[in-house]
N, C-alpha and C positions, 0 to 999 in steps of 0.2 A: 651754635657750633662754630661759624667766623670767627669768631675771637676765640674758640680754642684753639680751632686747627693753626691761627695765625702765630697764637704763642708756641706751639709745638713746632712750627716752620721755623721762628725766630730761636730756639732751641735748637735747632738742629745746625742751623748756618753757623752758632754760636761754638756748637760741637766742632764741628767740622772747621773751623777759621782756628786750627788750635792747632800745633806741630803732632801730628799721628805717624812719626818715625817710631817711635817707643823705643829709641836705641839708647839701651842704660837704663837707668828704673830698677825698680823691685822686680826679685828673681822670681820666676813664675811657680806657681805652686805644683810640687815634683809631682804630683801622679799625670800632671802632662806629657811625661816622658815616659809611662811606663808601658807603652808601646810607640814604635813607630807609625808613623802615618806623613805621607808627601805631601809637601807643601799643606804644611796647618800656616792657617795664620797666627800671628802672636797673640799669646793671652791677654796684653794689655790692651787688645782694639776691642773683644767683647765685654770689658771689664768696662771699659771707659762710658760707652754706651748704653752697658747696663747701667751703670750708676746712673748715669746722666738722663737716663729716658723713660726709667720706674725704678716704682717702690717696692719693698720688702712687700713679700706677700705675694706680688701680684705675679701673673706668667708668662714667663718669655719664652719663646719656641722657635729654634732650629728648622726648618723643614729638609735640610738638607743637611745633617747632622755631622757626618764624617767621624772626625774623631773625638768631636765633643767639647771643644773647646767652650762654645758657647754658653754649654749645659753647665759645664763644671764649673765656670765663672760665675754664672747665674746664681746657680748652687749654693758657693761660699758666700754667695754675697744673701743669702736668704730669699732666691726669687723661687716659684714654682716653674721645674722646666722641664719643655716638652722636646722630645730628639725624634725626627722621623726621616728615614732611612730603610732603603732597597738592599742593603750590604750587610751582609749578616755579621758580619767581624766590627763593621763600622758599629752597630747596635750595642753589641759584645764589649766593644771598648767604651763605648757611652755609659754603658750601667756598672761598668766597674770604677769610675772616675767618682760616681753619684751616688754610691752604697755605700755608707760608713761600715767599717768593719773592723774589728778590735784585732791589732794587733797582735795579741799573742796568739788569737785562733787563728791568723793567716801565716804565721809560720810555724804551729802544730800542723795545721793541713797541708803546707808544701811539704815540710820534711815527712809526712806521712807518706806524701802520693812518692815523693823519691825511694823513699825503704821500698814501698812495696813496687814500685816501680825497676829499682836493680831487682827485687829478687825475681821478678818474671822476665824481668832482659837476660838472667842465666841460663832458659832456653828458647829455643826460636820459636812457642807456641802463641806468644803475645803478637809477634809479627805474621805468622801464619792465619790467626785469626783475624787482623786487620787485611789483609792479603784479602781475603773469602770475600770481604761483602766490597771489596771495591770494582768497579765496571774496568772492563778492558783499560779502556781510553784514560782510565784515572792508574790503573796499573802502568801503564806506559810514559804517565808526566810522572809519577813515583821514582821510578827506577832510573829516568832519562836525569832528575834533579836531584836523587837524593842515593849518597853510598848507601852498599849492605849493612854495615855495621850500624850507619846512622840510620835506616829504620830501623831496626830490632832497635835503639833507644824510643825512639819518637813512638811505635807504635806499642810499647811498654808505659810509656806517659800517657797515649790517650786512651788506650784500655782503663786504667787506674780514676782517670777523671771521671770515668762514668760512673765510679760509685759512690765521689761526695753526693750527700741526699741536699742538703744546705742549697737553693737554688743561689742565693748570690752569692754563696763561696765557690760554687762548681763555675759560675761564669766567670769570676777570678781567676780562678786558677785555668781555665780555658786561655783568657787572656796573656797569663803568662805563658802559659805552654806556646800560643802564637809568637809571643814573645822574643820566642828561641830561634823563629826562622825568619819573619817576617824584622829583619831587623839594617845596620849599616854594613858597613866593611865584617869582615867575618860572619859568624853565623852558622847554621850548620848542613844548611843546601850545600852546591854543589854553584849557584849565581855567583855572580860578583857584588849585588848591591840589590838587596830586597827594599830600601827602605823610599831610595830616591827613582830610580830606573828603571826601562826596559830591564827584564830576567837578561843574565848573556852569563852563559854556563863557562867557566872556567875549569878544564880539564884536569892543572895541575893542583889547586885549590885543597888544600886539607880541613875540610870544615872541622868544627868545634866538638864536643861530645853535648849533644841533647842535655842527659846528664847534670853537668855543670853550670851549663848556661842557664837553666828551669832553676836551680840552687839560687844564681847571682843574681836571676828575676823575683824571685822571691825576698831575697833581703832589702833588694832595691823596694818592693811592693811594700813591706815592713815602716821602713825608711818614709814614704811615701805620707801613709795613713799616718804614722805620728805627728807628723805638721797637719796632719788634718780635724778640725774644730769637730765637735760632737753639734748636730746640726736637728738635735730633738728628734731623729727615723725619721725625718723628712729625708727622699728621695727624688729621685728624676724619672720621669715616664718615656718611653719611649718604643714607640712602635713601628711594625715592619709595613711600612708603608711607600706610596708615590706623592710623592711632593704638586704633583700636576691633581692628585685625587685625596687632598686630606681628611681624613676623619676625625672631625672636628668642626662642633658646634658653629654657625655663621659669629661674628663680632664673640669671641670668645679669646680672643687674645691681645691682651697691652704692652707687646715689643717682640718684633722678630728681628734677630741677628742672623745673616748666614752666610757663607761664600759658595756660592755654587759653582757647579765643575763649567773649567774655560774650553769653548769651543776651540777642539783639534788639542788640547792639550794632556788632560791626564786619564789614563785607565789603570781606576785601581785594581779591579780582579786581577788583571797580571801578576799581581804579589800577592793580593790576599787569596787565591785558591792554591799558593802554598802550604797553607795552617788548615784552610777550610777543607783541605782534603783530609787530612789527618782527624778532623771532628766529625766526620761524615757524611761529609758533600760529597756527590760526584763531577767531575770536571762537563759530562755534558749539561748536569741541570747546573752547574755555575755558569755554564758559557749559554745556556737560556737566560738566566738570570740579569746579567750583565744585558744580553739583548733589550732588558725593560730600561736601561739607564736614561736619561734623559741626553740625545745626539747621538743615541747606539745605531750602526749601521741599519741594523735590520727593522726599526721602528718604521711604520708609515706614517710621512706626517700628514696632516691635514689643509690640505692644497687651500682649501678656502679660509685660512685663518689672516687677517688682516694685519700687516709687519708697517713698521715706520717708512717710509719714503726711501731716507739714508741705507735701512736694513736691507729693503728690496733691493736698493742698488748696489750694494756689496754683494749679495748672490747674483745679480746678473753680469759685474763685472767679473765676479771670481766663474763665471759659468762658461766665458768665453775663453777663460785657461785652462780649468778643468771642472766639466758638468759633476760628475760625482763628487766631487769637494763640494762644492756649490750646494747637493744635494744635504749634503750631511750639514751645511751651515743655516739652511733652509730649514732642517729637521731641529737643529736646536734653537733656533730661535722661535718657532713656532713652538715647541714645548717648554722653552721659558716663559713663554707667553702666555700659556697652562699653568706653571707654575705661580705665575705670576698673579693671574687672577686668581688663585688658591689664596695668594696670602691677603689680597684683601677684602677675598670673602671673612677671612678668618680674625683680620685686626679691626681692634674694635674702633669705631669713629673717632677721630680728633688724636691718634696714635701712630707711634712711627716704625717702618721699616729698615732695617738699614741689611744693605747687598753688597758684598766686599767681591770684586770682577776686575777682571784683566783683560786686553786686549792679544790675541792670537795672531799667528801668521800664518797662513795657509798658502800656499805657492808661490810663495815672495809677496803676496798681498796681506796689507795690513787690514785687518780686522777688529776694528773700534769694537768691542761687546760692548763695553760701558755704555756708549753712546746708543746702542741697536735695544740694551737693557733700558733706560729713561724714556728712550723712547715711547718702547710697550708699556713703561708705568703710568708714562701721562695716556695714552691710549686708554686703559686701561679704566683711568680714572684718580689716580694719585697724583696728588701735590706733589714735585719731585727739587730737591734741592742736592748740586751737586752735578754733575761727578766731578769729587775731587781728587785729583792726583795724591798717594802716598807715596813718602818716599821708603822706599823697598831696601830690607837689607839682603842683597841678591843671596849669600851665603847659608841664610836662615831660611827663606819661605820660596827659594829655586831650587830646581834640581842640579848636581852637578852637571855642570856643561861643558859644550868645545867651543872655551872660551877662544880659540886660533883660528876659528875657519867659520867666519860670516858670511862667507861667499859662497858662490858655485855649490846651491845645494845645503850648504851648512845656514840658509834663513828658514829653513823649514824644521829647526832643530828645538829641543824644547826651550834651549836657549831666549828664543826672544815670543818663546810665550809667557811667559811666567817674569820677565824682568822689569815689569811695572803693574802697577796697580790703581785700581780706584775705587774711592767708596758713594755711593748712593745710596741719598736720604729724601727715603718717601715717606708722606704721610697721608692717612686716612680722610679722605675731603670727609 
């Protein structure tokens, strides 16, 4: 097993000693865009990887899935892939990247759900009956984000979805409907920017019509699936699960690609129980939900789990500025570190990892993840090669920032979380 695991080390440095800016290249294949999702990484870093680290056939698995990037690369490229994810939208958009679907049934089925969709937004019983089964607390983030008019559209649209029978045309077309809110500048909330940001409600704002926007998602979806190769009903798997508890067989996997979430940096239910409400979440079992994330406040972590040296000592210096930060970076390191021995229960000997992470800022303190991440690998028991520095196209995988004010306050901005990057390449001793 020496001489494998050493040629798979010498592959990976090989990888990684190569320019992974990807700025310019081939345009990514468009159903990457038929939702929004913050900060993806670019499709050319799991493409690169996939090629380079297996073969056709074999399975590479996400554990931290998001918006699927990985999967969908895998996908075209002929891998078997696995998506595993806590986030019900993040799921939703994974199996709609990885289901081939003929074209002209996805725009008989959108223009269907629109007919039948105006003609029940002619009276207010479509929104009356979404109205019924929402919980207080979801009535109150309804009305506070979204006009009159734009629900009677929206809750005409997801009345209608519930009766494609088709399970991966209804998740489609779910997709798109999310589509319509969870999106950039416009949209049909009541936000300023669903796609990259904090929610921050804009009073004077004339959102879009439901309506229209579910139409332009649709031809976009159309658009999509024709650049997309007929892949034999081969599909992508993907389950509602914890990346710290996955389901799945010990050495059963030959390439995991993933970026997992940067401590103090991003919360996606902020946006995504925009749409989730409208399919039938309610905001308090989303705001349970969100509690399982990996660095979620309410998680207890496990005081007795063994952290790098380096790691330790960034929670006790960040604990003498503030203990509750401190606690929450404690909390995610230790469940990386769950995570983490999940994926090498899961890869198979002489196989490699690769973990695309940034470093955060938490009260003007900088917080190496990368380094705190290799750490727990070699812990852990992984050969670790790396971390290397990418260079970041800030525009593309940041969120909009304030870029004027690094100071007084503005270091704890998302700004200098997300302004670099790095990748680490582990392999299977």
């Amino acid at each position: 097993m020496t001489s494998v695991t050493d040629s798979i080390s010498n592959k990976l440095a090989q990888l990684l000693d190569q320019d992974l800016s990807f700025t310019g290249g081939d345009r990514p294949h468009p159903l990457h865009a038929i939702h929004a999702f913050a900060a993806k990484f670019p499709a050319q870093l799991p493409r690169y990887f996939i090629e380079g680290l297996s073969a056709p056939g074999e399975t590479v698995l996400d554990p931290m899935a998001g918006s699927g990037s990985t999967l969908l690369e895998g996908w075209l490229l002929g891998r078997k892939v696995i998506g595993v994810d806590l986030d019900p939208l993040a799921r939703r958009q994974c199996r709609a990247k990885t289901t081939l679907l003929a074209t002209d049934r996805i725009q008989e089925a959108g223009l269907r759900m629109l007919e039948r969709a105006s003609s029940l937004a002619a009276n207010n019983q479509p929104l009356e009956d979404i109205r019924q089964e929402m919980s207080k607390a979801t009535l109150d983030f309804v009305d506070y984000w979204f006009l009159p008019e734009t629900q009677q559209e929206l809750a005409a649209l997801a009345l209608v979805v519930r009766h494609e029978t088709d399970s991966a045309m209804h998740n489609l077309l779910e997709v798109l409907f999310s589509a319509t809110i969870v999106t950039k500048s416009g949209g049909v909330s009541r936000a300023r920017d669903l796609a990259h940001s904090r929610p921050h409600r804009v009073n004077d704002k004339q959102p879009r019509s439901p309506f229209r926007m579910f139409e332009a998602q649709v031809r976009q979806a159309v658009r999509a699936f024709e650049e997309t190769p007929d892949l034999g009903g081969q599909s992508g798997e993907f389950l509602a699960a914890d990346s710290r508890r996955l389901p799945l067989a010990d050495n059963s996997v030959d390439l995991i690609v993933t970026s997992p979430p940067y401590a103090n940096a991003l919360d996606y239910m902020r946006a995504h129980k925009f749409s989730l409400v409208w399919l039938g979440s309610q905001i308090p079992e989303l705001g349970s939900l969100r509690g399982k994330y990996i660095g979620a406040e309410r998680q207890i972590p496990d005081e007795g789990t063994s952290l790098p040296h380096n790691a330790q000592r960034a929670i006790e210096d960040l604990s003498e500025i503030d203990r509750p930060k401190s606690r929450v970076l404690a909390r995610y390191l230790r469940e990386m570190r769950q995570a983490i021995e999940e994926m090498y229960r899961v890869i198979r000997p002489g196989r490699a990892v690769i973990i695309v992470v940034g470093p955060s800022t938490m009260r003007g303190q900088r917080i190496a993840t990368q380094e705190y991440l290799a750490g727990i690998a070699k812990q852990v028991g992984f050969g670790v090669v790396g971390p290397l520095e990418r260079s970041l196209d800030r525009n593309r995988r940041m969120l909009p920032a304030r870029w004027g004010n690094l100071g007084s306050g503005g270091n704890t901005g998302i700004e200098l979380r997300l302004h670099e990057e790095f990748i680490i390449g582990l392999v299977r001793l």
